[in-house]
C-alpha angles and dihedrals in degrees: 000000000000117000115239111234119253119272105222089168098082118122088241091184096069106034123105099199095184086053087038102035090157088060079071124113121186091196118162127333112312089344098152100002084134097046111047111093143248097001092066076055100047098042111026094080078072105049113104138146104172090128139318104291086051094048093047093048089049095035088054093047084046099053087047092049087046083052092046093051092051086055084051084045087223112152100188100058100044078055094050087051093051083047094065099035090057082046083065102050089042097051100039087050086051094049085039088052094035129030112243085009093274114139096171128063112219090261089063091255118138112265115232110272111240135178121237111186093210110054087037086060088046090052093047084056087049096046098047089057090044094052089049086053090050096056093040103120096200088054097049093045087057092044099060094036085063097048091051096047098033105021 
């Protein structure tokens, strides 16, 4: 199936995606993660990739909240969990590659590619929870049910 590409052209701000699921794209990787309400609202308090500790404690509030939201049978919001558990993999891989984060230099260079122990450990936790996302059937299944009904 051909993903649709993501609408960036809603009008985010007024749209209630729990009361419009159909309004939901799941488009590519984290692609409106900080956009769809209310679930940014809901699970972002959580999110957090100082260090491991941190990233086990939110990528395990996180998980719960993405369980909660499959008894509520609620797609959107199990997808919008996943979303920022894969953000944390993605940006405490990035601060553990780049210092500050930052993979570009101001000129647009690449900036020299580093290790940092610490973010690399945050982004193991994150991974571990995304890949059990990732081979979870029911969520599959209710993945694809929604991109074939809603794009």
């Amino acid at each position: 199936m051909a993903i649709k590409p993501f609408n960036y052209q809603q009008d985010f701000s007024s749209i209630d995606f729990r009361q419009q699921p159909e309004l939901y794209q799941v488009g590519r990787g984290e692609q409106g993660v900080l956009l769809v309400e209310p679930y940014k609202s809901e699970i972002l308090p959580f999110w957090r990739y100082k260090d491991e500790t941190s990233a086990m404690k939110s990528a395990e509030q996180i998980y719960q909240l993405f369980e909660a939201y499959r008894q509520q049978d609620d797609f959107v919001g199990m997808d919008m969990a996943r979303k920022f558990i894969q953000m944390g993999y993605t940006r405490a891989r990035r601060y553990a590659n780049y210092k500050g984060g930052k993979k570009y230099a101001e000129d647009g260079s690449l900036n020299t590619r580093g290790n940092d122990p610490i973010k690399a450990a945050a982004a193991t936790v994150f991974k571990s929870w995304w890949d059990k996302i990732r081979q979870d059937e029911d969520y599959l299944k209710r993945k694809r049910q929604h991109q074939a009904r809603w794009g």
